[in-house]
TIKE-30911 format. One record per atom (N, C-alpha, C): x, y, z. Coordinates in steps of 0.001 Angstrom, whole numbers, plus 500000, padded with zeros to 6 digits. Layout:
residues N
XYZ ...
***
This chain:
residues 328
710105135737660481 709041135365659559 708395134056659983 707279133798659398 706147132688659933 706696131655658628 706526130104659678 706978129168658673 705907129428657166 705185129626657203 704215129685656247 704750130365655485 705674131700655723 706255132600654421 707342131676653814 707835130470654151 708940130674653929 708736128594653158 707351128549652627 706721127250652434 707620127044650937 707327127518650071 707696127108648869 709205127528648624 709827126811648892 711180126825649111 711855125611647995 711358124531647635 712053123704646860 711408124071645046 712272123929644453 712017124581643196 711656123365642487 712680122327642457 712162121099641335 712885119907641973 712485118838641338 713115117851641743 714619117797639835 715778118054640788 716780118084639823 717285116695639115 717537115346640114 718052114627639694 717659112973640075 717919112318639556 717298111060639818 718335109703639979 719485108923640532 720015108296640144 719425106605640135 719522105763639384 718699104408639012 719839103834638919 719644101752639658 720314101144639520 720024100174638711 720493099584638019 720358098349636943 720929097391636973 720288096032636815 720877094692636356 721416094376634836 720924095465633897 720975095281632458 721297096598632337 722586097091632685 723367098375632129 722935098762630488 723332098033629586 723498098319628581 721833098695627512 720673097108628593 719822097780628079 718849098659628528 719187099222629811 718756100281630324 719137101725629447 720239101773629243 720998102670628426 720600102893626927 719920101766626771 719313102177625033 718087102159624949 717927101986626378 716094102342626761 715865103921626483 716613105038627465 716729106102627574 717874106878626689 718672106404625659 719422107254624776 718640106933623440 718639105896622967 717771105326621958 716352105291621694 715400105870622808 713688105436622823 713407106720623004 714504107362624365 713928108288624659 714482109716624568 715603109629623524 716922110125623531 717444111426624093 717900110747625419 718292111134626119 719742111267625461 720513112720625978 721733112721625690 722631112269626854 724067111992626620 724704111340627536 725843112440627674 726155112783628901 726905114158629063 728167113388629732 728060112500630642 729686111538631300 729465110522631351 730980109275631627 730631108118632074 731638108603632821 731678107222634099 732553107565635807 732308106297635909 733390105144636015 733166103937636507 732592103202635882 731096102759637222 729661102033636064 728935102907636355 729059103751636626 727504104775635864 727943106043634469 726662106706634111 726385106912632822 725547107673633262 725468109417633254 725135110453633290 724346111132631915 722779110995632584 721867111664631190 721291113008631133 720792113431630141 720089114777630335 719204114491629429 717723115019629602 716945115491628365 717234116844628093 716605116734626770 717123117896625754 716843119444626573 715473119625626900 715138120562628125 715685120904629581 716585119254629805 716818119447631302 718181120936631256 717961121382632798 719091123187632841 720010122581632765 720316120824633511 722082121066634159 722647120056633635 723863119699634261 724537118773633461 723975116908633437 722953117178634068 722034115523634141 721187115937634940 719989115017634593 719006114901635289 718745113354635806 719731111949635016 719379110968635334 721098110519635621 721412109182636112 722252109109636716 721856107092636360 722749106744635310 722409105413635336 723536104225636259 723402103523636942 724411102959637514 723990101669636989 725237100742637222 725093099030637293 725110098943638876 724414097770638904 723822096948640304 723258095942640003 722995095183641413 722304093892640978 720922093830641254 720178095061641681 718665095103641192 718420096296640998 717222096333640005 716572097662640259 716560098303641232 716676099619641295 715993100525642228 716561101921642042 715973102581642939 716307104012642757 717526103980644252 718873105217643553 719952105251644685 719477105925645751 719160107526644769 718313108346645821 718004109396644405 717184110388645095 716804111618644467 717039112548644782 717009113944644166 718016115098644919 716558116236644353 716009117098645243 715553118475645111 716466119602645143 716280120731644101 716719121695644477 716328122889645003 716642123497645684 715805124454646781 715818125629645780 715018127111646276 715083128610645515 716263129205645694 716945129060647016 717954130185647219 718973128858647908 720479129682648406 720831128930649207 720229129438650667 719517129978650468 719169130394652633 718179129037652680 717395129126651412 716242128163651286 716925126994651970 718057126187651161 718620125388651284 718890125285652959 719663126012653775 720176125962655008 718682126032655750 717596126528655832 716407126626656351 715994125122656007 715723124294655773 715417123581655278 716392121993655952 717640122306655500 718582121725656702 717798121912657712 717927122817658350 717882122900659698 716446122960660564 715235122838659539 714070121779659779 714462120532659969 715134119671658874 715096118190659023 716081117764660085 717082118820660838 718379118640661538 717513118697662845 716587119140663079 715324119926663812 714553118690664493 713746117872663444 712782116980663250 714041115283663449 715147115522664013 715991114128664118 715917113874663322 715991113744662118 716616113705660797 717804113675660715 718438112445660488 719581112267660387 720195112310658799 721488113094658275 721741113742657283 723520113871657364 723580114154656112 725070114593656048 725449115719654893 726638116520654962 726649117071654011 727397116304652693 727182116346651916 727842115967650421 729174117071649151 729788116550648719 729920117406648049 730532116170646641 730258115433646679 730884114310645196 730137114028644057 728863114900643540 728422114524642448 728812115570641306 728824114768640313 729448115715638741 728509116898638696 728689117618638501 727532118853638455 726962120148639040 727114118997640400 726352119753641623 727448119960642736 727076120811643426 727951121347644446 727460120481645779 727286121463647173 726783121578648534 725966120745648446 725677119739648777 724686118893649074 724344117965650532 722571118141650753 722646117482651907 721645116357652006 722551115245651956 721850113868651907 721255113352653293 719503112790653048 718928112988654532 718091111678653608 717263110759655173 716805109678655232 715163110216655509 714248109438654485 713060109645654622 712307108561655903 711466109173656502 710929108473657375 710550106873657099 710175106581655758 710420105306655060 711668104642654680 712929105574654716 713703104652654406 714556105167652963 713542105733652186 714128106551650812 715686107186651041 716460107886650199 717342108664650189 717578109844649210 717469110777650244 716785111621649510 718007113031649841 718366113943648697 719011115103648576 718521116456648778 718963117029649212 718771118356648642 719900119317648539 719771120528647433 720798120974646690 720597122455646507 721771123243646276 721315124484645470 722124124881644424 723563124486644536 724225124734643445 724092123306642214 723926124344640884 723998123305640205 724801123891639072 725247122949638359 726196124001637255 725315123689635805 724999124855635143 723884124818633876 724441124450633020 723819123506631925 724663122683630722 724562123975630038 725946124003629129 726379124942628217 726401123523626738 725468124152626235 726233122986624846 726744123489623647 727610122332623074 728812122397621975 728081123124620936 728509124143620087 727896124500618822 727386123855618183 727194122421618116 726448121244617173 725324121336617721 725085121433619095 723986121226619891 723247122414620637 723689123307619917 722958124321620283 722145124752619655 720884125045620654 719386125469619825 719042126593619611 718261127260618485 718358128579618150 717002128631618832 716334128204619526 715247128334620687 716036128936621676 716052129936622310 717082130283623284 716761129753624646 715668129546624749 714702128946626160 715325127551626459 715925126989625609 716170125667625352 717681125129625308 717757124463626168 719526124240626465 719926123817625482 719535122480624859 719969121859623690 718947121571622304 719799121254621337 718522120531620381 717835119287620395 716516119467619916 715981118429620255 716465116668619627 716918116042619961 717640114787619191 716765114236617941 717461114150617270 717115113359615934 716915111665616022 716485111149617332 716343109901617604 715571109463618312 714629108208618471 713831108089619109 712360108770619270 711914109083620651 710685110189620699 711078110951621599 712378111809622075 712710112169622665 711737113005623809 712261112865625237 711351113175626207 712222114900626665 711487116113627015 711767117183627928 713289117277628546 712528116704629484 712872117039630744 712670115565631739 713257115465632973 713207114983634350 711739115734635032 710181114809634957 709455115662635989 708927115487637172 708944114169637695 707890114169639190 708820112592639588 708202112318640676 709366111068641626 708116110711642205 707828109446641701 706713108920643172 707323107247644014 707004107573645353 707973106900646231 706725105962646479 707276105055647189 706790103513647530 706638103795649432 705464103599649826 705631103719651288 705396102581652485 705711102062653319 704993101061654465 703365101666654708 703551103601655174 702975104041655728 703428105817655300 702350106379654428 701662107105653998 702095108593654608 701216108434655594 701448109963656661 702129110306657281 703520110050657545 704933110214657768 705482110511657316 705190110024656180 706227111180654702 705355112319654629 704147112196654322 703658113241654004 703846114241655036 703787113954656617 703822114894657237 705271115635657300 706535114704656874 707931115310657154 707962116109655806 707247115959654978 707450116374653455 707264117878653671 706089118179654792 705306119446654662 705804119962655678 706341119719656846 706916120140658174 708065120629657216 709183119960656798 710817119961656899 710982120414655345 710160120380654250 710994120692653292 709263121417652674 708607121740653131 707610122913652730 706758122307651644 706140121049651517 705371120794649777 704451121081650549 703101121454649819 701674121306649853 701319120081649442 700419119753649962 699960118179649242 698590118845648779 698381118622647252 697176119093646366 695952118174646661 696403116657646334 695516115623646260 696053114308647306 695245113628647633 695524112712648448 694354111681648012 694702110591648209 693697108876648437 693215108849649872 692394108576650116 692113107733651280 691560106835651476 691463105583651974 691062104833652521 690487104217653928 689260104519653818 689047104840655166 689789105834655943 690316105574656550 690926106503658094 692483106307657291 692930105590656296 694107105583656139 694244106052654530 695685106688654740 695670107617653672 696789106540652718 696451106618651169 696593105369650828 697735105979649580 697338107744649337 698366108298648651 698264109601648425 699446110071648173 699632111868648596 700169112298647081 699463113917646389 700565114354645430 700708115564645904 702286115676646154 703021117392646509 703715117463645766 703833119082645898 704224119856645276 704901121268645896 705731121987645732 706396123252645828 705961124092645214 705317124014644042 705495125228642342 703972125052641888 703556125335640857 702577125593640183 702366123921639789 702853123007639712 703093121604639407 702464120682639831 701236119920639353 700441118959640093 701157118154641010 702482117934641261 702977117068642178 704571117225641491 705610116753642424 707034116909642349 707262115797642785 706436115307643765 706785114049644225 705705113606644934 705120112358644832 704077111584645056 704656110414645855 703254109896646817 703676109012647855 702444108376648259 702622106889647594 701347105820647766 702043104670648428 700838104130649069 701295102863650052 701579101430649334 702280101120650046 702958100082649746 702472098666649876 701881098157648635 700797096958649046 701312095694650024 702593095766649344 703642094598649937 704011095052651614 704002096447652329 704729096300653272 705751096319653676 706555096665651836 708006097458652282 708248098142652674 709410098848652846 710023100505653231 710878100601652442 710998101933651634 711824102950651146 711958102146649643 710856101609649058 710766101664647629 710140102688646405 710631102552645386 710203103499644053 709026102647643490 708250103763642965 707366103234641862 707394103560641167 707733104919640940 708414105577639629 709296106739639498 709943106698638360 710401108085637840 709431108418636418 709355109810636574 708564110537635241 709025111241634623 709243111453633137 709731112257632122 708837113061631241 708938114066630837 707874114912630462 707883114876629278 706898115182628351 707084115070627022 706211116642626377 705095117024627329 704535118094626774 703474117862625920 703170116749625114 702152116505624236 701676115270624866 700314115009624290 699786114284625063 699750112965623615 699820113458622601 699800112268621481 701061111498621418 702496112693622328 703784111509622220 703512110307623023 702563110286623826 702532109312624791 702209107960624046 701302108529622838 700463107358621785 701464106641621005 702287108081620499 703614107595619399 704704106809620476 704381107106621441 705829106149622513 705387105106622654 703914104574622853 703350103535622973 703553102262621789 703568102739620595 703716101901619375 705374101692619227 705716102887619800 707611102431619270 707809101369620170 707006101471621791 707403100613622315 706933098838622093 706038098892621636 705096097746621110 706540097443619823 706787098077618885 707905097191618264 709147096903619066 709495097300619768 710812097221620467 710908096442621565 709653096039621621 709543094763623042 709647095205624361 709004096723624632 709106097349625854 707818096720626233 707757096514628227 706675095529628425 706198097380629011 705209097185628536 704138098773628290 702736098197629666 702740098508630791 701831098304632206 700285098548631975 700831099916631838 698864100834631475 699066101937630769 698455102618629910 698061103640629347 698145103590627440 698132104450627005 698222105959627237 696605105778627529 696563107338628552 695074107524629258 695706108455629820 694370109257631012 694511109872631571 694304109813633142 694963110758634044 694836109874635208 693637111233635500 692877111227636658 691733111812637314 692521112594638500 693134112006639150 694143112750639901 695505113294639352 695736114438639622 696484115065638813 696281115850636979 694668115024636442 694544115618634744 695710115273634213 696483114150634065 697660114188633644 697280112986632697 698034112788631364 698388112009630263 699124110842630762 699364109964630968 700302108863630991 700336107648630484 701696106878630507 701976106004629815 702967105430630585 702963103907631253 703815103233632360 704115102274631349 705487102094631840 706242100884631241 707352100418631958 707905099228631357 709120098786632671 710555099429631442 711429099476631988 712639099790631611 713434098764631481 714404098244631039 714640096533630679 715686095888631920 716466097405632616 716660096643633632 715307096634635099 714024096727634656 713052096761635780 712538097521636372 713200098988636339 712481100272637201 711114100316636114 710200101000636956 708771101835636266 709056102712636329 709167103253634430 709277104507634020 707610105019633726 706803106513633939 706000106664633314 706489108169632594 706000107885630847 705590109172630379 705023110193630482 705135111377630849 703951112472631006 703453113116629866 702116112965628998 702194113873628261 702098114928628190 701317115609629335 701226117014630096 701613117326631057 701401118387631256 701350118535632652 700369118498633543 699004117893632980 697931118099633662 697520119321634340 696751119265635424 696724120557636347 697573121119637170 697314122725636704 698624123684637093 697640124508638651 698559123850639702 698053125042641121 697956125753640491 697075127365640373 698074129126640215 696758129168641418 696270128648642132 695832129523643463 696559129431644269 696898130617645313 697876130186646227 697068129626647638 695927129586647528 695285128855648767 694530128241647947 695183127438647147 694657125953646696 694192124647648050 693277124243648128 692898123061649141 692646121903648552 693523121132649644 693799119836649228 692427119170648658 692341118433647659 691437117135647340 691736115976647315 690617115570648095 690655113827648931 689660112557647946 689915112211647292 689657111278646859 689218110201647956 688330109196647536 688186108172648062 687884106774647426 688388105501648136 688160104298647489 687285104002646250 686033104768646919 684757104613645616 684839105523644749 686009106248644582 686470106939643410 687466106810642607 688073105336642919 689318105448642834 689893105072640965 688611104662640303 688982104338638763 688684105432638426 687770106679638710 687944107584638115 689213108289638350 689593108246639383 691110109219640053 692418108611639298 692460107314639058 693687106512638709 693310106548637232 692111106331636345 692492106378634505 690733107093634289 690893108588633963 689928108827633190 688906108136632171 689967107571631417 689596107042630134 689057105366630140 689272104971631612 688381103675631276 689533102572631433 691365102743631710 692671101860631708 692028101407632730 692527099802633194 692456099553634316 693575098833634535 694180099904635319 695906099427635813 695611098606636636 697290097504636264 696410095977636687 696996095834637842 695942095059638885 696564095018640145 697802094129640737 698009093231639054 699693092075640182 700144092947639662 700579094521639310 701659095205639282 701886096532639905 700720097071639543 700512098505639528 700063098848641212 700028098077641810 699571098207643050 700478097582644293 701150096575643183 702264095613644394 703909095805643769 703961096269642450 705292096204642300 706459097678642535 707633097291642790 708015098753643269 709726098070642816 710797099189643052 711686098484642930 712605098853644209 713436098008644735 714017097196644536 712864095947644510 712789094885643913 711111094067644310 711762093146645293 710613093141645892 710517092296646758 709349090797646484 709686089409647299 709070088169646984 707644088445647137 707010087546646394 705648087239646573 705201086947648060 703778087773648460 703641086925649727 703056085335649420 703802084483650378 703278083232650387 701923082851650931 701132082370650181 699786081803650240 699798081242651236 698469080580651781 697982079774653077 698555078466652775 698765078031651873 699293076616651445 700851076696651199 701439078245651861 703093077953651722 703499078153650367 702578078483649279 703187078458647925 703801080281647772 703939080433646954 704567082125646750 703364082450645696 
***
């Protein structure tokens, strides 16, 4: 078969693990705001699920001494998917290993993004079964929805922090099959990518890195499905002293609802209230945005995400560049 049959091979992005300086109030960020249920603790981390997510977590909270993301894990359609897929990135010098130590999940093969990221991929996962208290007479629906907070879905999209743009994007689409829907450009340089596997405006997104790092996060995203929870998350967060970045609005790239905020130990979480735009063509072609489009592409509605953050901050963070006068 032609690589082309064999493109949409990764199903979702399953899992996310985050490190924290403020364990505890990271933890009542996402059980308390966003109520997330808590399925294990192991050590210092603290294993979450939203109410929607299939398996036994979708988030993975650890203590550390900065923000950042550990790594992220996709899960493929089949296991052939899975071994095809190996053996692209085993292919492309991609250096990798197999795994088998996370709660949940089985076979796993942990591989290094051309930036630096760390990144999974998976096929076994074991599906949350929940306790008779928590079981929903929605049958579609793993659990009930929590009686706390504004509770979020699901786990939905990962956007990565880059030096340089078209390296990921190109290993993204060579070795593990995404389409890229939409892209930035800047001039001759491509400034940001959204792919996807599924019907899904993006699974995982990849914009450049103002600072010049390698292998930082800019975000994780949680789904909510409505586009007014984003409004009602916005005010809970305004009493609760969440520092709230940009939104609620809409972004131009992607048609999507959002709402960015920091998490108290420092990662950028954003809300989804939709899903924005759904591929269903299967020879969907990419759209390229450009610079002189870029407030319509980044906030429909007129936000203007501000540039000392939204453009330079990522986590793990890195220092200020120092001015001509040596200052930071």
């Amino acid at each position: 078969m032609s690589d082309e049959q064999y493109r949409q091979e990764i199903a979702h992005l399953a899992r996310v693990e985050l490190h924290t300086p403020d364990p505890d109030g990271t933890l009542w960020f996402f059980k308390d705001l966003l109520g997330m249920y808590e399925t294990r603790r192991e050590g210092q981390s603290v294993y979450l699920r939203g109410y929607e997510d299939p398996y036994q977590w979708s988030l993975k909270i650890t203590e550390g001494p900065v923000a950042r993301m550990d790594h992220a894990a996709l899960r493929t359609t089949s296991p052939e998917a899975l071994e095809r897929r190996v053996r692209s990135l085993q292919a492309g010098n991609g250096e990798g290993a197999w795994t088998e130590d996370e709660y949940g999940y089985g076979k796993t093969y942990d591989f290094t993004t051309p930036d630096g990221h760390h990144m999974s991929l998976l096929w076994e996962a074991e599906k949350y079964r929940a306790p008779e208290d928590l079981r929903s007479k929605i049958l579609s629906r793993p659990s009930k929805k929590p009686l706390q907070g504004l509770p979020i879905k699901r786990l939905d999209h990962l956007n990565l922090l880059a030096s340089d743009v078209t390296p990921m994007r190109n290993s993204f689409e060579r070795h593990l099959g995404l389409r890229t829907n939409e892209r930035v450009v800047d001039g001759e340089v491509e400034a940001g990518v959204w792919m996807s596997s599924s019907q899904l405006s993006h699974d995982v997104a990849v914009m450049r890195d103002a600072r010049g790092a390698r292998g930082r996060l800019h975000h994780v995203a949680f789904y909510y499905g409505v586009q007014q929870h984003t409004v009602d998350a916005a005010e809970m967060f305004r009493d609760y002293d969440i520092t709230i970045e940009a939104g609620p609005d809409r972004h131009g790239i992607t048609q999507s609802s959002f709402l960015y905020v920091f998490e108290p130990g420092g990662n950028r979480i954003e809300l989804f209230g939709d899903p924005g735009i759904l591929i269903l063509e299967p020879d969907f072609e990419t759209r390229t945005w450009t610079m002189d489009q870029i407030d319509t592409g980044t906030a429909i509605g007129g936000t203007n995400l501000p540039q000392e953050t939204y453009f330079t901050y990522g986590t793990p963070p890195v220092p200020p560049e120092p001015t001509e006068d040596g200052a930071s």
